[in-house]
PDB file of N, H, CA, C and O in Angstrom:
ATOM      1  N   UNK A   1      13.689 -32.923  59.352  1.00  0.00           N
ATOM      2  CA  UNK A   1      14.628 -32.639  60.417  1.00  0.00           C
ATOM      3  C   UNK A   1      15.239 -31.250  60.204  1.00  0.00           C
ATOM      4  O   UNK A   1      15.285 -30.677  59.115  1.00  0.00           O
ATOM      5  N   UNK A   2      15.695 -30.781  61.350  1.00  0.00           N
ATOM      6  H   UNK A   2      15.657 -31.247  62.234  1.00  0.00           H
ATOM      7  CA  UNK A   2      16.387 -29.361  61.055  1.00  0.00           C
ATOM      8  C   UNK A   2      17.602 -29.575  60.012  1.00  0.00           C
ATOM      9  O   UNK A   2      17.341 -28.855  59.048  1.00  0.00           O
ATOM     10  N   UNK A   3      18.447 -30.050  59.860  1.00  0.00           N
ATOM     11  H   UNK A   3      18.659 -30.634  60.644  1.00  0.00           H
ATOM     12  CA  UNK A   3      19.696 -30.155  58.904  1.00  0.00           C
ATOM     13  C   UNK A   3      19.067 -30.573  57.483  1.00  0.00           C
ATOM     14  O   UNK A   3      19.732 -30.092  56.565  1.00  0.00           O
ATOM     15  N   UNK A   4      18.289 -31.112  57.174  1.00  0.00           N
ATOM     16  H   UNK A   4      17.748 -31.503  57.919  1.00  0.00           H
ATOM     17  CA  UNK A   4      17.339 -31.425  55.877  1.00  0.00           C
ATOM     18  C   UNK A   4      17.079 -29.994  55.555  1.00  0.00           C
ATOM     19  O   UNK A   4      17.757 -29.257  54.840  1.00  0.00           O
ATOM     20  N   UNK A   5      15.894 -29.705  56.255  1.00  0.00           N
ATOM     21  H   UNK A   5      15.343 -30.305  56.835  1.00  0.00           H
ATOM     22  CA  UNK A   5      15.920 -27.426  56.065  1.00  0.00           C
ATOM     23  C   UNK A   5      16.367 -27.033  55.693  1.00  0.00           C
ATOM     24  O   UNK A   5      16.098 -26.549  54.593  1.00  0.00           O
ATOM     25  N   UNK A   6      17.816 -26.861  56.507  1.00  0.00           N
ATOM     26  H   UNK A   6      18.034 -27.254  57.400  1.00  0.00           H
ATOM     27  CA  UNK A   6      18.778 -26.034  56.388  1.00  0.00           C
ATOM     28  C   UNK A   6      19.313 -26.422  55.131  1.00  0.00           C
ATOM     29  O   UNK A   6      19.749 -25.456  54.504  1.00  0.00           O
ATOM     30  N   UNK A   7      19.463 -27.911  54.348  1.00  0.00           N
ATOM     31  H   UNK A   7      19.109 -28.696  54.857  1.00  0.00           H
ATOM     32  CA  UNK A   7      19.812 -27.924  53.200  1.00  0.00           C
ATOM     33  C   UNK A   7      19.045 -27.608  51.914  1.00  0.00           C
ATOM     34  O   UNK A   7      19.533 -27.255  50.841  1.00  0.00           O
ATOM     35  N   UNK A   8      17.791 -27.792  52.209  1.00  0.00           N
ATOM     36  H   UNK A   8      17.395 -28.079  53.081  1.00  0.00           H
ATOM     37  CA  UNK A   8      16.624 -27.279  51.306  1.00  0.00           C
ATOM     38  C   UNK A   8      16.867 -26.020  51.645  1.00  0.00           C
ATOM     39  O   UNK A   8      17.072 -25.505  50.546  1.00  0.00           O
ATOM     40  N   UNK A   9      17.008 -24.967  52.646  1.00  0.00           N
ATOM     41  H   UNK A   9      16.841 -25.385  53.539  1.00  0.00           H
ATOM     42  CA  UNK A   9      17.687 -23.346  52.115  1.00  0.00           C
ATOM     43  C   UNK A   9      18.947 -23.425  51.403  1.00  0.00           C
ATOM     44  O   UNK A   9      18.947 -22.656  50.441  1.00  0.00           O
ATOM     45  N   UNK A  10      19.866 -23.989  51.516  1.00  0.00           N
ATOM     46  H   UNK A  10      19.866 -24.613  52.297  1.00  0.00           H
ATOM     47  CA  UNK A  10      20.997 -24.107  50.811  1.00  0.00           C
ATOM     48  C   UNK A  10      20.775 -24.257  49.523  1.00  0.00           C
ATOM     49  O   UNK A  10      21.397 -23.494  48.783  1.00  0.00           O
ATOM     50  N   UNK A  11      19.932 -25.165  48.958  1.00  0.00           N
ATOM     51  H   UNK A  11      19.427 -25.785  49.559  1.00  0.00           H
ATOM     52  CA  UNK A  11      19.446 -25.745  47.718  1.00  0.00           C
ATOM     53  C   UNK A  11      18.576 -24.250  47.147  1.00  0.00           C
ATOM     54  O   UNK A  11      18.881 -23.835  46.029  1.00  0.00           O
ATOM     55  N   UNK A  12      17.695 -23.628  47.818  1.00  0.00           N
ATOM     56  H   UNK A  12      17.447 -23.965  48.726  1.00  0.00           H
ATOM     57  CA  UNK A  12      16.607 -22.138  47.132  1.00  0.00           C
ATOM     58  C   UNK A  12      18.477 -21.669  46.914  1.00  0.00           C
ATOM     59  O   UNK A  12      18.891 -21.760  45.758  1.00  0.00           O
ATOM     60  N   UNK A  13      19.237 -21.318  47.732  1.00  0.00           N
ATOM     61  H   UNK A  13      18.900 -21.244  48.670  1.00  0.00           H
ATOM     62  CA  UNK A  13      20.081 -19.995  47.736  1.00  0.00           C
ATOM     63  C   UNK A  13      20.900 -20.749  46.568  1.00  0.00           C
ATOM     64  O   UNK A  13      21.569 -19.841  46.074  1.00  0.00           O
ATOM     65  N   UNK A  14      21.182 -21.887  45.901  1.00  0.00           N
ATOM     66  H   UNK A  14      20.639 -22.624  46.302  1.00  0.00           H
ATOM     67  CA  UNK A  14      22.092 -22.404  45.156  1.00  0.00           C
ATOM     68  C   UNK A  14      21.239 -21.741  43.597  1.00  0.00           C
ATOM     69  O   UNK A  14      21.757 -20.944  42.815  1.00  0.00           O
ATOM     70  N   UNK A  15      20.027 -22.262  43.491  1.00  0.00           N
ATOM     71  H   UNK A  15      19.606 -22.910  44.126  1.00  0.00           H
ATOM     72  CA  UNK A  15      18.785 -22.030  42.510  1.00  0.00           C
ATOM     73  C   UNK A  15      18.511 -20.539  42.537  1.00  0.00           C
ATOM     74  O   UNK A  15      17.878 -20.056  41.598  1.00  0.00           O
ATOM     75  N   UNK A  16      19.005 -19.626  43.707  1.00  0.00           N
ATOM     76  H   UNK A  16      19.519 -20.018  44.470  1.00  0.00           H
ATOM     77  CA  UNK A  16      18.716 -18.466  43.401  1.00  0.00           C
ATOM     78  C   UNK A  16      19.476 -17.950  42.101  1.00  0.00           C
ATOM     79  O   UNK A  16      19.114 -17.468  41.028  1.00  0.00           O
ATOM     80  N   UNK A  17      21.022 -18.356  42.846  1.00  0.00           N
ATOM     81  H   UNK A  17      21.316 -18.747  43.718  1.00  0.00           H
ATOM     82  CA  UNK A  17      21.906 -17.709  41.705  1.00  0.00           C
ATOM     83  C   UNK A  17      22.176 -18.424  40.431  1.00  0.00           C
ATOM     84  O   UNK A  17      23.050 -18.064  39.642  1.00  0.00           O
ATOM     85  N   UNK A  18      21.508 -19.302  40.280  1.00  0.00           N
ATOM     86  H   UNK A  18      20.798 -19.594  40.921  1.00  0.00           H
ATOM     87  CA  UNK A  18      21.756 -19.646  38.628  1.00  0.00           C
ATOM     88  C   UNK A  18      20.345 -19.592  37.594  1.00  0.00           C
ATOM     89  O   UNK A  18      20.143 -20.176  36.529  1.00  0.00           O
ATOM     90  N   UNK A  19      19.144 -18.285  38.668  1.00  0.00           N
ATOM     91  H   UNK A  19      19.308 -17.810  39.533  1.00  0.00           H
ATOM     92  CA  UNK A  19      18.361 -17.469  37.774  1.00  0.00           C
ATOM     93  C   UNK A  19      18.997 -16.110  37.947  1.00  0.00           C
ATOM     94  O   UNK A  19      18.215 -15.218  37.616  1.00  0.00           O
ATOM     95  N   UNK A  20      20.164 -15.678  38.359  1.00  0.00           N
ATOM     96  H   UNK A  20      20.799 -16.403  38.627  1.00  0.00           H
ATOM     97  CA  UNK A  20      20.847 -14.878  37.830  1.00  0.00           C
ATOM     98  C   UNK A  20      22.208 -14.539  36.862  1.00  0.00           C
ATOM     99  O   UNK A  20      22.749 -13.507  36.464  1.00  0.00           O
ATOM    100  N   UNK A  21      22.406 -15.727  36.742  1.00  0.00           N
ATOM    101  H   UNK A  21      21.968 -16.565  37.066  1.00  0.00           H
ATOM    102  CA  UNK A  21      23.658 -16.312  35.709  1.00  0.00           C
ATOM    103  C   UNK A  21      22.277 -17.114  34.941  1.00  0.00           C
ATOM    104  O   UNK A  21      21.131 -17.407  35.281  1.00  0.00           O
ATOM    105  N   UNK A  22      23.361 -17.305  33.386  1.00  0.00           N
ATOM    106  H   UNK A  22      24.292 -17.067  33.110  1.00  0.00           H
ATOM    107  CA  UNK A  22      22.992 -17.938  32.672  1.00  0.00           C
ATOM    108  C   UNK A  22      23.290 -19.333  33.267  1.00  0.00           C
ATOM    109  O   UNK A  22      24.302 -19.632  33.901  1.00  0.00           O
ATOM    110  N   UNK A  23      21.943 -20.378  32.873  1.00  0.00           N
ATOM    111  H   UNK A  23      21.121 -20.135  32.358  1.00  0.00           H
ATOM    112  CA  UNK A  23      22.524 -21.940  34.159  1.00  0.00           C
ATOM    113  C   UNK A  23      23.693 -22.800  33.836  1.00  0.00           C
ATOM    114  O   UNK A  23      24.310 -23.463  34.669  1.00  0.00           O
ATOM    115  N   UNK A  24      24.025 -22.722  32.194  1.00  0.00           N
ATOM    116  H   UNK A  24      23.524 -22.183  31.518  1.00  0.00           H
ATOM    117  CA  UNK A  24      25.044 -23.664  31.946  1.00  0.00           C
ATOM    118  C   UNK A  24      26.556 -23.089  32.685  1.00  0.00           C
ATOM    119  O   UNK A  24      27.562 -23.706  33.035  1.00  0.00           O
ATOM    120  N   UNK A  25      26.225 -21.746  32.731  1.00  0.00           N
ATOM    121  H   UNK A  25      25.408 -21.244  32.446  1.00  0.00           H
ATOM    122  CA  UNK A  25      27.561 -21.012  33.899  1.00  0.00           C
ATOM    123  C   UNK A  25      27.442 -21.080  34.731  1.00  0.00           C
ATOM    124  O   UNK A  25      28.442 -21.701  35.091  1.00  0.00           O
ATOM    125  N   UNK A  26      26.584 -20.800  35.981  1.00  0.00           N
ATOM    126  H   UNK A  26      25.772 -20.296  35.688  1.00  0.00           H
ATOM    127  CA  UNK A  26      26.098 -21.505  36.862  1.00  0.00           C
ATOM    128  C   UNK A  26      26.656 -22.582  37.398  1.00  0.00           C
ATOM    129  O   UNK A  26      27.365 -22.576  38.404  1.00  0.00           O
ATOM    130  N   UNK A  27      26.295 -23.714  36.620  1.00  0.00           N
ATOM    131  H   UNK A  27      25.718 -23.718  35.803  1.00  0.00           H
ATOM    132  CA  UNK A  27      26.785 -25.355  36.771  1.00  0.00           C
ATOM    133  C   UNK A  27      28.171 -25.133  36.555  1.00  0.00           C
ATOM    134  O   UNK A  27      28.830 -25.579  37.494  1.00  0.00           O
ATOM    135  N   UNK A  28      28.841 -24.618  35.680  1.00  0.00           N
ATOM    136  H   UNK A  28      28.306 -24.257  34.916  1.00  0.00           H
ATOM    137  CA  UNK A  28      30.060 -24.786  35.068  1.00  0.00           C
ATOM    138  C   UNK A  28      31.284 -24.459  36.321  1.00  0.00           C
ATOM    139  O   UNK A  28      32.241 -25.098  36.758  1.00  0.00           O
ATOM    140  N   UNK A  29      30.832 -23.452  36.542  1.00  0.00           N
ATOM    141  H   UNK A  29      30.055 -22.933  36.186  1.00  0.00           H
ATOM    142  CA  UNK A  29      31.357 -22.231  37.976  1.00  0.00           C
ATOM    143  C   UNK A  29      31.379 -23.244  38.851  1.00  0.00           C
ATOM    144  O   UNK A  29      32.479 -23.727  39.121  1.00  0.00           O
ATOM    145  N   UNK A  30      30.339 -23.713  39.398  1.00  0.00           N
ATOM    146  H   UNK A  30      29.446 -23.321  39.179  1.00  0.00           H
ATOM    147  CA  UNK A  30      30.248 -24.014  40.574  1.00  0.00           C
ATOM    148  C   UNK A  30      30.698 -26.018  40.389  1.00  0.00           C
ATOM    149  O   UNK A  30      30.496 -26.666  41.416  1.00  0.00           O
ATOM    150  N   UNK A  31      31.265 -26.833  39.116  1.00  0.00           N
ATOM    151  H   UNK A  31      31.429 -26.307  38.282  1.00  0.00           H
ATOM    152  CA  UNK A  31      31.851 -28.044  38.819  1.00  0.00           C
ATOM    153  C   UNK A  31      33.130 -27.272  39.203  1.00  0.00           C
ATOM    154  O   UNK A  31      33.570 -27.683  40.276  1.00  0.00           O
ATOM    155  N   UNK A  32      33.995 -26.099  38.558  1.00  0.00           N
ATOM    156  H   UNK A  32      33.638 -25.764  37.686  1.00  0.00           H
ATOM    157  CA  UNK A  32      35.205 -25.489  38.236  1.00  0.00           C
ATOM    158  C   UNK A  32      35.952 -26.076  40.157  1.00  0.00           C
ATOM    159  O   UNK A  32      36.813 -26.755  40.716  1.00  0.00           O
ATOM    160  N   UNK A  33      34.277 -24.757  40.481  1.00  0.00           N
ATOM    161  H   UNK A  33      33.577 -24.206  40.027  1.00  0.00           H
ATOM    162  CA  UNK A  33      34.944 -24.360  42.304  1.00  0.00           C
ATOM    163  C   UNK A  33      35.704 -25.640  42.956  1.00  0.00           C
ATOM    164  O   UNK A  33      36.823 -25.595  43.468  1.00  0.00           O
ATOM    165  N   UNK A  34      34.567 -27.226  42.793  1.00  0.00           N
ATOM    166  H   UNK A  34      33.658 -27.262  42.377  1.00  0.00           H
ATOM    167  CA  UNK A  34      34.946 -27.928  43.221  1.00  0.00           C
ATOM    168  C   UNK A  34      36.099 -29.244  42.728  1.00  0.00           C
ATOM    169  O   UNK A  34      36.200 -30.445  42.978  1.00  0.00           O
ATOM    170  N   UNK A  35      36.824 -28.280  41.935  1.00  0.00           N
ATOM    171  H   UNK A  35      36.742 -27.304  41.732  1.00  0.00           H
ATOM    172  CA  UNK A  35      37.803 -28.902  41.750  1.00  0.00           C
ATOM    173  C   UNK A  35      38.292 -29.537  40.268  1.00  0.00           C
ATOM    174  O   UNK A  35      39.367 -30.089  40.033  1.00  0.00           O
ATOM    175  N   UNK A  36      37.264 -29.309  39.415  1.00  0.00           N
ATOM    176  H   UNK A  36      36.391 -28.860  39.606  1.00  0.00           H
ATOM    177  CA  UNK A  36      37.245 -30.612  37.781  1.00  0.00           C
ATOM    178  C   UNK A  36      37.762 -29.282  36.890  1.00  0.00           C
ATOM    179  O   UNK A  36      37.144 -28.220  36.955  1.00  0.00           O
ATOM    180  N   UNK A  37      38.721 -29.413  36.217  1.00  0.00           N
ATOM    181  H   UNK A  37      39.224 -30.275  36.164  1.00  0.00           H
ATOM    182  CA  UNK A  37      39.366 -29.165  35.149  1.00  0.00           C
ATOM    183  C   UNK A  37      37.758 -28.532  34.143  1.00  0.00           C
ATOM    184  O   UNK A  37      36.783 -28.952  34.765  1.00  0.00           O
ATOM    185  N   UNK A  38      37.483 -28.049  33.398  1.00  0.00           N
ATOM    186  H   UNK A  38      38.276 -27.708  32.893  1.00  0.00           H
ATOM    187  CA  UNK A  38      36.392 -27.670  32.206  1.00  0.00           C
ATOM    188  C   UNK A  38      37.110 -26.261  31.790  1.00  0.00           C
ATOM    189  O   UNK A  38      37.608 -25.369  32.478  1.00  0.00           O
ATOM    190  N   UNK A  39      36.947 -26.441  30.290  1.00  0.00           N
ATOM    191  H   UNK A  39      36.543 -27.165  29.731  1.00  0.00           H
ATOM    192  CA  UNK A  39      36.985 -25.777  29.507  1.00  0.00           C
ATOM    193  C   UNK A  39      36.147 -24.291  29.204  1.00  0.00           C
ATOM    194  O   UNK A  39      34.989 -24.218  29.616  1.00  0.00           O
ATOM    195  N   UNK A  40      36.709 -23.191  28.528  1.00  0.00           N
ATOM    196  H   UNK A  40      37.649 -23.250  28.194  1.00  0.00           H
ATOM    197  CA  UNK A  40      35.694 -22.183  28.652  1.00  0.00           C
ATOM    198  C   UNK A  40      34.530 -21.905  28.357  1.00  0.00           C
ATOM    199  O   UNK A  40      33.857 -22.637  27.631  1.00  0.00           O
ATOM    200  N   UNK A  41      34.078 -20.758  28.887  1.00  0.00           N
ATOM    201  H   UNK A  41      34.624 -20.164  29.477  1.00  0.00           H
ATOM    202  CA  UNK A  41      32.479 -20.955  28.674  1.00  0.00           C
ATOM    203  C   UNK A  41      32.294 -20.303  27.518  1.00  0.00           C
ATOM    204  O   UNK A  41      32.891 -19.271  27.213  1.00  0.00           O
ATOM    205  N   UNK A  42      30.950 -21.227  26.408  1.00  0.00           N
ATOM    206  H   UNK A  42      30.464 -22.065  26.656  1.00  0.00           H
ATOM    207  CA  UNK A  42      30.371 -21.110  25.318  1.00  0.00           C
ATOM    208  C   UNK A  42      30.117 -19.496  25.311  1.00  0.00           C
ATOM    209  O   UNK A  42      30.700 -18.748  24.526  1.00  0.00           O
ATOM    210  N   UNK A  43      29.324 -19.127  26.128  1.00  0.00           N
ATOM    211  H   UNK A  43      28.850 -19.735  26.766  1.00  0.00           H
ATOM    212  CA  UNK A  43      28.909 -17.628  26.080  1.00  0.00           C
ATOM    213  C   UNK A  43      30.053 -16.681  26.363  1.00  0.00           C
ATOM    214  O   UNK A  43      30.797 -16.877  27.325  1.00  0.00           O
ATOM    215  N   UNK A  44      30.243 -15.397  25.333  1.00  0.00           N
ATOM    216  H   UNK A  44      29.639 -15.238  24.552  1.00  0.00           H
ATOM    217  CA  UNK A  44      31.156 -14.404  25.455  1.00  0.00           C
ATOM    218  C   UNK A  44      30.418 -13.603  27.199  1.00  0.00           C
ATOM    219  O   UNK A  44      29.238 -13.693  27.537  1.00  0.00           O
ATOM    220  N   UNK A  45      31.238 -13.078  27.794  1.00  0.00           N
ATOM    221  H   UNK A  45      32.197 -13.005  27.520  1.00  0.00           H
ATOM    222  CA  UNK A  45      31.177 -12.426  29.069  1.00  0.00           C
ATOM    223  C   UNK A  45      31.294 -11.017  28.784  1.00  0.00           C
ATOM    224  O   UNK A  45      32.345 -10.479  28.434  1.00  0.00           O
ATOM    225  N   UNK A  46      29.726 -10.192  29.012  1.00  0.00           N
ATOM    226  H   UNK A  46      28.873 -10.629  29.296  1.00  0.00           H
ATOM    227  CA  UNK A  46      29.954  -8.629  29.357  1.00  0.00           C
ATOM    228  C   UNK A  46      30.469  -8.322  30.449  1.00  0.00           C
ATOM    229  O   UNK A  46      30.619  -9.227  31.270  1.00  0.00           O
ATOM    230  N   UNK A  47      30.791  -7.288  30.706  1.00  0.00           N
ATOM    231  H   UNK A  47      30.669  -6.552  30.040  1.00  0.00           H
ATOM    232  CA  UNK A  47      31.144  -6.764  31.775  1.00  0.00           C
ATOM    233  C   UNK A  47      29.986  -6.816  33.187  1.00  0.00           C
ATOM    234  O   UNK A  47      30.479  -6.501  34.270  1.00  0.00           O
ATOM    235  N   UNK A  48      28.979  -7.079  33.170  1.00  0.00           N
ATOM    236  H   UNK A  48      28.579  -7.334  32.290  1.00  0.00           H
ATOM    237  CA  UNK A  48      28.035  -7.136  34.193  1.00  0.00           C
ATOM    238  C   UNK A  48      28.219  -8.634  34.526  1.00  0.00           C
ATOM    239  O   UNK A  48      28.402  -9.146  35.631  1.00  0.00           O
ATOM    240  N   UNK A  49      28.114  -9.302  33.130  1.00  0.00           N
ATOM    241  H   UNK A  49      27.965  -8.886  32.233  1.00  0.00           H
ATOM    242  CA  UNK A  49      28.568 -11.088  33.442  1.00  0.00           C
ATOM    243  C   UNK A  49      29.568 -11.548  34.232  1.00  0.00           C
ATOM    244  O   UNK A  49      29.617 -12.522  34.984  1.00  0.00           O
ATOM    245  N   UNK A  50      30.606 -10.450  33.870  1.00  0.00           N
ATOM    246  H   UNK A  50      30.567  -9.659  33.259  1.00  0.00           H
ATOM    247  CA  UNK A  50      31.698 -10.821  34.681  1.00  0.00           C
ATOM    248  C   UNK A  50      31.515 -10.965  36.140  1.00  0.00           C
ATOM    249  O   UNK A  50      31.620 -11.976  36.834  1.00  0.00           O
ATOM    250  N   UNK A  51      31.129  -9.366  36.571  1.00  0.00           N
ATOM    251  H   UNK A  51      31.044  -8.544  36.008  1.00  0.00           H
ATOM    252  CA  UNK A  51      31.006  -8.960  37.927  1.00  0.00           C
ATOM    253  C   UNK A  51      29.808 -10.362  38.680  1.00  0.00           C
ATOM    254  O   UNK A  51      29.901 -10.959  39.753  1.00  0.00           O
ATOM    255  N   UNK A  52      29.149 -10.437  37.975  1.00  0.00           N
ATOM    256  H   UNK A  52      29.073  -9.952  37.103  1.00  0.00           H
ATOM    257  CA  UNK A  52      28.267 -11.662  38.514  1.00  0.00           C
ATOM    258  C   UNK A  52      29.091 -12.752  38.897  1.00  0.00           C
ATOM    259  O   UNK A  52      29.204 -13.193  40.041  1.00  0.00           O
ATOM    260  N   UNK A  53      29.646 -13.151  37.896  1.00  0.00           N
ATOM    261  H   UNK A  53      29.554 -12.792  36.967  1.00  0.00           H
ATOM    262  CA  UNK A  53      30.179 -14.470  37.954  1.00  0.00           C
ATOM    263  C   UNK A  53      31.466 -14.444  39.112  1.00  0.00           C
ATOM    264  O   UNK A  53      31.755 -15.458  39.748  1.00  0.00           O
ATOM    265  N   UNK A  54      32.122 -13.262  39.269  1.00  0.00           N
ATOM    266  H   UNK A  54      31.888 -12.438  38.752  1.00  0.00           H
ATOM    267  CA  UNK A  54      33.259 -12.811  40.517  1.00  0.00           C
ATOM    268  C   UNK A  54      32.541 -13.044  41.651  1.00  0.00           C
ATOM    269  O   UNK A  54      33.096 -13.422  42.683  1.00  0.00           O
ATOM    270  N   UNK A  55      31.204 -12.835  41.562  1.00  0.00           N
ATOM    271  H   UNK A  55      30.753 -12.527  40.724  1.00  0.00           H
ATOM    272  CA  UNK A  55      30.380 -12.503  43.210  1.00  0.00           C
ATOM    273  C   UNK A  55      29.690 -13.680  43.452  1.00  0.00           C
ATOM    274  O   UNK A  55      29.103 -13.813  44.526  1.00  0.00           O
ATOM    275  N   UNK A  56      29.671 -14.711  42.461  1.00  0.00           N
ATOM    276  H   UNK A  56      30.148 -14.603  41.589  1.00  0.00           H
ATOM    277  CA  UNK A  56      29.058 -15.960  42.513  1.00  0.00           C
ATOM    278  C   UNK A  56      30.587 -16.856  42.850  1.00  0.00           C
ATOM    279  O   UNK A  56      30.464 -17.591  43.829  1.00  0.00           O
ATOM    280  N   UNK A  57      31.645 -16.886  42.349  1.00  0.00           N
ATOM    281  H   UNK A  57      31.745 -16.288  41.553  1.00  0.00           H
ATOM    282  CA  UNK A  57      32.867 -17.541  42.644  1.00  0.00           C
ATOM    283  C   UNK A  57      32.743 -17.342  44.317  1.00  0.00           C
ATOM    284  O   UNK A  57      32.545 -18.223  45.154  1.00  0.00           O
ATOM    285  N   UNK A  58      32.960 -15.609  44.565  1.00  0.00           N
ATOM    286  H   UNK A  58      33.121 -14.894  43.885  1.00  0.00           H
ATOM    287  CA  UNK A  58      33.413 -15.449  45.789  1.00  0.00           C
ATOM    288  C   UNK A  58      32.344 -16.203  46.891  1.00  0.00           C
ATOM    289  O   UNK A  58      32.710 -16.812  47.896  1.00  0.00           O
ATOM    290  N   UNK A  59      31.143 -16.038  46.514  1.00  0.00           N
ATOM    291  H   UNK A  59      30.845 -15.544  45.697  1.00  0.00           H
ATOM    292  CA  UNK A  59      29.600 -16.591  47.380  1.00  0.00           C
ATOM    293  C   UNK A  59      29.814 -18.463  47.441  1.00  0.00           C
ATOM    294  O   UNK A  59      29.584 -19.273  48.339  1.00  0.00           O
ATOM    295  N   UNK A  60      30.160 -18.564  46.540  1.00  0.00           N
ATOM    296  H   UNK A  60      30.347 -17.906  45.810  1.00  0.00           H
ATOM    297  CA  UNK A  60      30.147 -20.173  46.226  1.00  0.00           C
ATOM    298  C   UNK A  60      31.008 -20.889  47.372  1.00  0.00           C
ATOM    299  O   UNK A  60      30.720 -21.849  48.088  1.00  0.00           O
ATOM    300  N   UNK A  61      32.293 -20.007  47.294  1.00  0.00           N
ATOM    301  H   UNK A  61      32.526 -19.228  46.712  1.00  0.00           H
ATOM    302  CA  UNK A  61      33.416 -20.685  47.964  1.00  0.00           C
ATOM    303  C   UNK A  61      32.945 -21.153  49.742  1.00  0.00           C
ATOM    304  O   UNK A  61      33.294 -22.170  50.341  1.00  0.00           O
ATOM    305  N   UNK A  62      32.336 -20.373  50.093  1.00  0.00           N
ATOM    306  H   UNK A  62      32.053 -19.547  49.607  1.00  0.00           H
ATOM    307  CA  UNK A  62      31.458 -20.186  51.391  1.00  0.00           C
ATOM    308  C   UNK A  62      30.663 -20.966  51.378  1.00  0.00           C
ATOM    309  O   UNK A  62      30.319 -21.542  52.411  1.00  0.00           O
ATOM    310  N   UNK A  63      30.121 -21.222  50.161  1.00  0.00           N
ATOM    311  H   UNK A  63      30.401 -20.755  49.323  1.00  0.00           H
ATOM    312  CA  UNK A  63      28.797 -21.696  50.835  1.00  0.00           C
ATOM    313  C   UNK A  63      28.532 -22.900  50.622  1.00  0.00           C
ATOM    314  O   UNK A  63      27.512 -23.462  51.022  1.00  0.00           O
ATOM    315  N   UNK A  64      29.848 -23.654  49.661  1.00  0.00           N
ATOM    316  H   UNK A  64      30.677 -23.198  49.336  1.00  0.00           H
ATOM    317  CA  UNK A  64      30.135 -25.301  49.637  1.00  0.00           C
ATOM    318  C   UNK A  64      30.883 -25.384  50.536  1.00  0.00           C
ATOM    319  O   UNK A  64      31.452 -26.475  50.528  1.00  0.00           O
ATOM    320  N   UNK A  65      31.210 -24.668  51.436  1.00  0.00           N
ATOM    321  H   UNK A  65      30.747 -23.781  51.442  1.00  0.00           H
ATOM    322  CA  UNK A  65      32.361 -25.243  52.799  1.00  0.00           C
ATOM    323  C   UNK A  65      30.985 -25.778  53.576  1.00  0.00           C
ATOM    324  O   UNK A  65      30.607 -26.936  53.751  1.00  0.00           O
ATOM    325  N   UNK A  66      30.388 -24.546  53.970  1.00  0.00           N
ATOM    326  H   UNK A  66      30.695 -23.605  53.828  1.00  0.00           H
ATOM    327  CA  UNK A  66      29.553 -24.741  54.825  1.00  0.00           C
ATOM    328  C   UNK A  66      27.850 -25.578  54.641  1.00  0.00           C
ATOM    329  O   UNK A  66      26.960 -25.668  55.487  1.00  0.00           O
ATOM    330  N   UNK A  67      27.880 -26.115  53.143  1.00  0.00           N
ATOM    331  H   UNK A  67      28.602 -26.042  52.455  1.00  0.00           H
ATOM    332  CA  UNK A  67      26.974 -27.161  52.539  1.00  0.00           C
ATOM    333  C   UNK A  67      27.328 -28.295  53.092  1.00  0.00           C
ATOM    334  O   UNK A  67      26.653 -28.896  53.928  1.00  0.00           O
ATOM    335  N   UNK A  68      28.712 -28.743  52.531  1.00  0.00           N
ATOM    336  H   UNK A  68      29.260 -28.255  51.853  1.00  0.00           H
ATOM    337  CA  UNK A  68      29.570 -29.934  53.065  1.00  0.00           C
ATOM    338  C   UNK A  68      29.285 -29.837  54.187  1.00  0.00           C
ATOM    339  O   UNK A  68      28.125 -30.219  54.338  1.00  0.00           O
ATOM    340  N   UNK A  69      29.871 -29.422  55.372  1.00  0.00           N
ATOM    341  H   UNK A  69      30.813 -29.112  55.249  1.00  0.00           H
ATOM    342  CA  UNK A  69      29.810 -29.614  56.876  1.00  0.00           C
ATOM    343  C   UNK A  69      28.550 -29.956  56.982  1.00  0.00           C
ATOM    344  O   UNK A  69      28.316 -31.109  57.345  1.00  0.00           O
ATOM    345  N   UNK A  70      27.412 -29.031  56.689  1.00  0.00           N
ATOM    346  H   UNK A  70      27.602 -28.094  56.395  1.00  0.00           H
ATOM    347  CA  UNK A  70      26.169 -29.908  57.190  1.00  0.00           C
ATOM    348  C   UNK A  70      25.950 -30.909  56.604  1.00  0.00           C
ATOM    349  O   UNK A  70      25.465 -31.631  57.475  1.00  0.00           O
ATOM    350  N   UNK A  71      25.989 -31.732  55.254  1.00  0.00           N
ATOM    351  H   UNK A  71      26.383 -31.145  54.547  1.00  0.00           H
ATOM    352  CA  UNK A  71      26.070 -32.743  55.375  1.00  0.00           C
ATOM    353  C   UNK A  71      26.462 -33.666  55.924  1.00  0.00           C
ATOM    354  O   UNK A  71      25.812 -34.712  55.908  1.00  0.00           O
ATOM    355  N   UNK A  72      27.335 -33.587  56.405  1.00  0.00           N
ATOM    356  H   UNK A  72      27.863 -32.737  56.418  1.00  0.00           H
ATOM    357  CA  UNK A  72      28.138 -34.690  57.702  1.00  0.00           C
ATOM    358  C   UNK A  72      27.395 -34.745  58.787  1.00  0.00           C
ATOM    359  O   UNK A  72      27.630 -35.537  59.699  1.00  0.00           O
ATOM    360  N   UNK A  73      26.377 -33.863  58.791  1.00  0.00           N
ATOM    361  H   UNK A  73      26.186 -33.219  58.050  1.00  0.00           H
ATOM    362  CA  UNK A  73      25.527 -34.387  59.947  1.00  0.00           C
ATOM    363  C   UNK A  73      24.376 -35.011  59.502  1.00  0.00           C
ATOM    364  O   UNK A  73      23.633 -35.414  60.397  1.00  0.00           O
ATOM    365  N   UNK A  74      24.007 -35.211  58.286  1.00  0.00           N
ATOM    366  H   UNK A  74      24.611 -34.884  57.559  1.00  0.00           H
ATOM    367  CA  UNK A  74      23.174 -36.106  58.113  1.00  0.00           C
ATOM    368  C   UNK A  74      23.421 -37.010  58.150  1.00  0.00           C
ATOM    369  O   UNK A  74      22.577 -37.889  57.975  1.00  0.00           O
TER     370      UNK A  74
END
């Protein structure tokens, strides 16, 4: 169905960015966004890590609003 798609793109664009983060940050970031308390991350943060992980917070916030909503139409 079209909303299945659209979540299987949601799902590549989720998998994109955690082959650009290390994945246990990745996961960690994106448990944090939605709300659960966790502790800091194992890996020390360079300065490029950082900027990643700012542009993955800011990307994330968007794009679990608009994950959620289409789920409700399934």
């Amino acid at each position: 169905s079209e909303v299945q798609t659209r979540l299987e793109v949601r799902l590549r664009q989720f998998l994109d960015w955690t082959g650009k983060l290390p994945t246990p940050i990745a996961i960690k970031e994106a448990t944090m966004a939605r709300g659960l308390k966790l502790g800091p991350h194992s890996l020390a943060s360079d300065g490029q890590l950082q900027r990643d992980l700012d542009q993955f917070r800011e990307w994330f916030k968007g794009w679990l609003a608009q994950t959620l909503s289409e789920c409700k139409h399934v």
